[in-house]
N, CA, C and O atoms as a GROMACS GRO file, in nm:
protein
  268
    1UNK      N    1  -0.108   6.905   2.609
    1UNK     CA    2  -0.041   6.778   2.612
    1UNK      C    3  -0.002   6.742   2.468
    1UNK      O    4  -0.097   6.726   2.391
    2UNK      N    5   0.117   6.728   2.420
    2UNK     CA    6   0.194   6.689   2.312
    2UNK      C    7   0.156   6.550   2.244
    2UNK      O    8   0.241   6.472   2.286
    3UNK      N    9   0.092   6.498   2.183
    3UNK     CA   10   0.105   6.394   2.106
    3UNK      C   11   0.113   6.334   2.037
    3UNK      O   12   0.092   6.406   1.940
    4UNK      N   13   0.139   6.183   1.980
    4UNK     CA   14   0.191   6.181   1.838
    4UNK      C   15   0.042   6.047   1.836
    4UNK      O   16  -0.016   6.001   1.935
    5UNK      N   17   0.010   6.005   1.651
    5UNK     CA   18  -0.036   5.891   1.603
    5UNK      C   19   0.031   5.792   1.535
    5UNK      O   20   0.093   5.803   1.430
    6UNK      N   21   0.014   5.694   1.603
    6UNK     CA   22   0.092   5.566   1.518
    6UNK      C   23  -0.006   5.488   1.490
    6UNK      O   24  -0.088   5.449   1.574
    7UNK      N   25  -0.006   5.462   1.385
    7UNK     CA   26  -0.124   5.365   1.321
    7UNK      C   27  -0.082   5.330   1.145
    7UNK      O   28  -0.065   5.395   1.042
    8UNK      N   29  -0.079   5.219   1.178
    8UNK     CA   30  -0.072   5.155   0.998
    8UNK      C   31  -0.176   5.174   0.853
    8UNK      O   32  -0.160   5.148   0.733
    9UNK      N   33  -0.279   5.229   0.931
    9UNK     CA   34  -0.411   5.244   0.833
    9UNK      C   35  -0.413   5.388   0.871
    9UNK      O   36  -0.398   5.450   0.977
   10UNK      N   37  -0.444   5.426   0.720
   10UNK     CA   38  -0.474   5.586   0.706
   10UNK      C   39  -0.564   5.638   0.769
   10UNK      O   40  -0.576   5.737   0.842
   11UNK      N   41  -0.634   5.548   0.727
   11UNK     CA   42  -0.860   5.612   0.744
   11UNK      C   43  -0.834   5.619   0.904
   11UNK      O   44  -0.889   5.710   0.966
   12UNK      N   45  -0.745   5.518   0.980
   12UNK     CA   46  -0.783   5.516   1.112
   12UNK      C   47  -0.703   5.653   1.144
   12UNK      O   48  -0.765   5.756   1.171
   13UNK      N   49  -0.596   5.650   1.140
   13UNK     CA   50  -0.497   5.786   1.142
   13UNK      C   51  -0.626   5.891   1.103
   13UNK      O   52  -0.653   5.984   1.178
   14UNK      N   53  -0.664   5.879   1.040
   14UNK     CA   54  -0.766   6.018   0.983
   14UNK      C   55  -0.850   6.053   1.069
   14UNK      O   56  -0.851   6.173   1.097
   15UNK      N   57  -0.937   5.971   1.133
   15UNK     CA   58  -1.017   5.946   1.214
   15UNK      C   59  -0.990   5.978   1.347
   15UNK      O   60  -1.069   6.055   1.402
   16UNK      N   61  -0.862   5.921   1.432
   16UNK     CA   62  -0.823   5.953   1.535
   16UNK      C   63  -0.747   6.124   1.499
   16UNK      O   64  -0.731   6.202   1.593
   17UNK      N   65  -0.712   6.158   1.371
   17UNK     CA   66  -0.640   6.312   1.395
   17UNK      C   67  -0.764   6.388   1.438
   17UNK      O   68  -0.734   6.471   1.523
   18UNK      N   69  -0.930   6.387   1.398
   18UNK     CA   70  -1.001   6.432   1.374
   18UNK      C   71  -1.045   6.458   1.522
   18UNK      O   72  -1.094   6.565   1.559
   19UNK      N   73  -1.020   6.328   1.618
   19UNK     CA   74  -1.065   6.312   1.784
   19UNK      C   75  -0.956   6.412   1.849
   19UNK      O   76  -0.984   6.492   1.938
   20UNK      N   77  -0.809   6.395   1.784
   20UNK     CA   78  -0.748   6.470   1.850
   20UNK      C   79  -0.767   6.594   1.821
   20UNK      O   80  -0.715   6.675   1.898
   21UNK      N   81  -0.818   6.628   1.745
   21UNK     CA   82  -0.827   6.816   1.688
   21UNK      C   83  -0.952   6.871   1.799
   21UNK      O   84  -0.949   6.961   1.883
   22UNK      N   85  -1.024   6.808   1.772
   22UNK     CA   86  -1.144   6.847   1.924
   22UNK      C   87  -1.118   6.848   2.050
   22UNK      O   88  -1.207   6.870   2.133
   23UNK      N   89  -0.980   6.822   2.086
   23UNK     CA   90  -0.978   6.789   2.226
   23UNK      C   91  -0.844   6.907   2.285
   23UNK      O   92  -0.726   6.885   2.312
   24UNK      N   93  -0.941   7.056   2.291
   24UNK     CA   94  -0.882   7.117   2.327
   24UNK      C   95  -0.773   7.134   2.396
   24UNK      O   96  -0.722   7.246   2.398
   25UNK      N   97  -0.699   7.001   2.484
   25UNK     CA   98  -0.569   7.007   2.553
   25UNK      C   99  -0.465   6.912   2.481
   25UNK      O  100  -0.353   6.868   2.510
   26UNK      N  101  -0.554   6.900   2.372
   26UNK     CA  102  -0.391   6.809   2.297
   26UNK      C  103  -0.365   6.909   2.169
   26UNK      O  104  -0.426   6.988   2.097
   27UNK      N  105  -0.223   6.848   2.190
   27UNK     CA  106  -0.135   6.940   2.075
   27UNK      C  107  -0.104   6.785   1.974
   27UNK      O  108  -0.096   6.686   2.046
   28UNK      N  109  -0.091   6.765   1.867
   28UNK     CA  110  -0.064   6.689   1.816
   28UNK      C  111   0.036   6.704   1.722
   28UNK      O  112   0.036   6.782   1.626
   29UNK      N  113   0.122   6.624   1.755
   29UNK     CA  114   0.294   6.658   1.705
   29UNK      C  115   0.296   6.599   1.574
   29UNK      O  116   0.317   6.677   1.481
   30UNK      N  117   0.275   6.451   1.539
   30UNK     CA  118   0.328   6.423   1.432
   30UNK      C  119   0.238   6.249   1.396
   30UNK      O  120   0.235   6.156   1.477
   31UNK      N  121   0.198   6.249   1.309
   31UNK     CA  122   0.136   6.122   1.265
   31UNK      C  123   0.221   6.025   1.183
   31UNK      O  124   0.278   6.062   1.080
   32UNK      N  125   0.228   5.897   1.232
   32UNK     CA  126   0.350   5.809   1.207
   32UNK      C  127   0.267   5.639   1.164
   32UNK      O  128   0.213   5.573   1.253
   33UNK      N  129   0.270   5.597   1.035
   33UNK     CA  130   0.246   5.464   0.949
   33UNK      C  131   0.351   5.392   0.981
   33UNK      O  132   0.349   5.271   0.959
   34UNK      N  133   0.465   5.455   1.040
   34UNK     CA  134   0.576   5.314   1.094
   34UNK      C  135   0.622   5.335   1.198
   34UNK      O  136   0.696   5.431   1.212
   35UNK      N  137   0.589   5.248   1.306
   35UNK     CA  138   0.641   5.202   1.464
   35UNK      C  139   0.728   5.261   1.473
   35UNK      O  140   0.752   5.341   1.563
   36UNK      N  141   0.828   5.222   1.339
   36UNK     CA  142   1.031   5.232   1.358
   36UNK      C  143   1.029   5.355   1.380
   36UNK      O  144   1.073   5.385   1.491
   37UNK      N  145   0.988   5.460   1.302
   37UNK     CA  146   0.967   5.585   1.275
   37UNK      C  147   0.933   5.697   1.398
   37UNK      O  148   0.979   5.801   1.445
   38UNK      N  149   0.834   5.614   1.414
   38UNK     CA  150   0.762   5.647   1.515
   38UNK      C  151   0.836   5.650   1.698
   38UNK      O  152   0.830   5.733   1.788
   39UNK      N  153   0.891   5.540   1.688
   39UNK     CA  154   1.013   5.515   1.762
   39UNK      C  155   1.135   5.610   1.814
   39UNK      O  156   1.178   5.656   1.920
   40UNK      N  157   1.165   5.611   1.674
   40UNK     CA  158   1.291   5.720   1.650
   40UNK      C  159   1.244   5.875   1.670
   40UNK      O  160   1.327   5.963   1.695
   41UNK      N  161   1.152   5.893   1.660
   41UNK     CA  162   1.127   6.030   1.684
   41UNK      C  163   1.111   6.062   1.847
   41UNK      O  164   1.135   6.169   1.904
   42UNK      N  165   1.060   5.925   1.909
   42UNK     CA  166   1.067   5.954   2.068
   42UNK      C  167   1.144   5.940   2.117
   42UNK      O  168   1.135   5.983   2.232
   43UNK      N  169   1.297   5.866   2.077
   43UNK     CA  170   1.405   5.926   2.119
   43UNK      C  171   1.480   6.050   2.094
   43UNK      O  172   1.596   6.060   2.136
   44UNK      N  173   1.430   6.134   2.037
   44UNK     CA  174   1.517   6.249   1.958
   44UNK      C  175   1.426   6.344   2.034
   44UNK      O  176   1.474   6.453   2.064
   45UNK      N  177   1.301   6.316   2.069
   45UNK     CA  178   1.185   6.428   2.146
   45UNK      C  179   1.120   6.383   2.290
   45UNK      O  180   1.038   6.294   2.313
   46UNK      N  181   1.192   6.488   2.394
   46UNK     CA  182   1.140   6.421   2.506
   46UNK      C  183   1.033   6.498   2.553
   46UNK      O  184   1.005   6.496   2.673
   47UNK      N  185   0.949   6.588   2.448
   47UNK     CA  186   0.796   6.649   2.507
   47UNK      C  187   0.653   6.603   2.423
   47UNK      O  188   0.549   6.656   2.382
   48UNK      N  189   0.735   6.440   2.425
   48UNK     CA  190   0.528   6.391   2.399
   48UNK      C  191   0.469   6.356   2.506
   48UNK      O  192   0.548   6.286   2.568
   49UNK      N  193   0.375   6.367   2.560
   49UNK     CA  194   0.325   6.317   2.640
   49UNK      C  195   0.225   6.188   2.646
   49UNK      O  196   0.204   6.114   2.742
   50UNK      N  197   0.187   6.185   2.552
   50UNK     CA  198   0.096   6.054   2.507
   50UNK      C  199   0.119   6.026   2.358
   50UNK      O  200   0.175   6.100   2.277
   51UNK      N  201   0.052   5.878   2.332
   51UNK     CA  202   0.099   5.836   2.221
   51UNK      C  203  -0.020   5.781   2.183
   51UNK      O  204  -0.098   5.781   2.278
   52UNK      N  205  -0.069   5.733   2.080
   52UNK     CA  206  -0.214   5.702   2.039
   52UNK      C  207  -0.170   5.583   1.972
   52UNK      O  208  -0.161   5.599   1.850
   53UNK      N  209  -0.146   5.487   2.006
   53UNK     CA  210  -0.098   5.358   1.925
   53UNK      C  211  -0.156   5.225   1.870
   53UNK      O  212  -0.221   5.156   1.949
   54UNK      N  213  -0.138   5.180   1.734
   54UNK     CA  214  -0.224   5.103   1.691
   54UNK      C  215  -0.146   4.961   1.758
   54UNK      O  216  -0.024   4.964   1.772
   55UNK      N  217  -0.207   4.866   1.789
   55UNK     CA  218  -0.194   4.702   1.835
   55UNK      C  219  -0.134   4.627   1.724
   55UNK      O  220  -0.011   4.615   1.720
   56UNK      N  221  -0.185   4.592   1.661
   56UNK     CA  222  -0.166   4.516   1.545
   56UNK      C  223  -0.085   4.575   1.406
   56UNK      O  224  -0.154   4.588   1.305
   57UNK      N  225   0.044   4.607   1.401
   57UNK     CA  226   0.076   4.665   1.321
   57UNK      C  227   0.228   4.572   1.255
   57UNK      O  228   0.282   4.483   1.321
   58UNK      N  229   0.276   4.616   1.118
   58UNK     CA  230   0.383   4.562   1.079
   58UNK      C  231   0.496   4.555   1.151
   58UNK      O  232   0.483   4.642   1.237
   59UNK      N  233   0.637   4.482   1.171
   59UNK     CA  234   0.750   4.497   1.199
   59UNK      C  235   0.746   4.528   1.310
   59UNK      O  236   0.844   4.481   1.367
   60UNK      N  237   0.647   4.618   1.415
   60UNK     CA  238   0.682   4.620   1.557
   60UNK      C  239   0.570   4.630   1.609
   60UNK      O  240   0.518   4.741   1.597
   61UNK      N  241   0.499   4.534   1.676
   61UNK     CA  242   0.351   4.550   1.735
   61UNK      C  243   0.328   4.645   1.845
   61UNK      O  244   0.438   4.691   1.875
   62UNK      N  245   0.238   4.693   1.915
   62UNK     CA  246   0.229   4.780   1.958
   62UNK      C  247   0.291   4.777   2.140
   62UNK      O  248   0.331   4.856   2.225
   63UNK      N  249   0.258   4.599   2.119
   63UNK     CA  250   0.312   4.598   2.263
   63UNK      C  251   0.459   4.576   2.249
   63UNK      O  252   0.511   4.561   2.360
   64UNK      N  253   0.529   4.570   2.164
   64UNK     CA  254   0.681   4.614   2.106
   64UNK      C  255   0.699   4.717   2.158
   64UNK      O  256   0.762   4.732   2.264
   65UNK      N  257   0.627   4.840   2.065
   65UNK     CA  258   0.636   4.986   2.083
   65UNK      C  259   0.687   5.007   2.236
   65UNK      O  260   0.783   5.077   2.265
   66UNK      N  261   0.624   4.952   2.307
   66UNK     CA  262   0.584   5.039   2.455
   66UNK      C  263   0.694   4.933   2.519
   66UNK      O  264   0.713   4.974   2.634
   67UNK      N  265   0.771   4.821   2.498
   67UNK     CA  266   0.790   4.758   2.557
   67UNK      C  267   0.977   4.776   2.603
   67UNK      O  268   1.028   4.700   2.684
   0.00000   0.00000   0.00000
């Protein structure tokens, strides 16, 4: 399963890459500090399957993201 991290804080990004590396059925595509970014890449890629997304973040909150 393909997925990406969006999260505004590093340490947390660090932390969750670390959950995703153990979890033998995820592939982890690309780690993303900006929503926008983060955004734009899921229109340009239609094989993520999940997204690991932070709530509380700059310029586009998380329930933005999804919304």
């Amino acid at each position: 399963m393909n997925c990406i991290i969006v999260d505004d804080d590093n340490m947390s990004c660090k932390i969750l890459e670390g959950y995703v590396a153990k979890a033998t059925t995820l592939n982890l595509i690309g780690i993303f500090n900006d929503s926008v970014e983060a955004r734009n890449i899921l229109t340009k890629r239609k094989d993520i399957d999940l997204i690991i997304l932070d709530i509380q973040m700059p310029e586009m909150n998380g329930f933005d993201f999804i919304g």
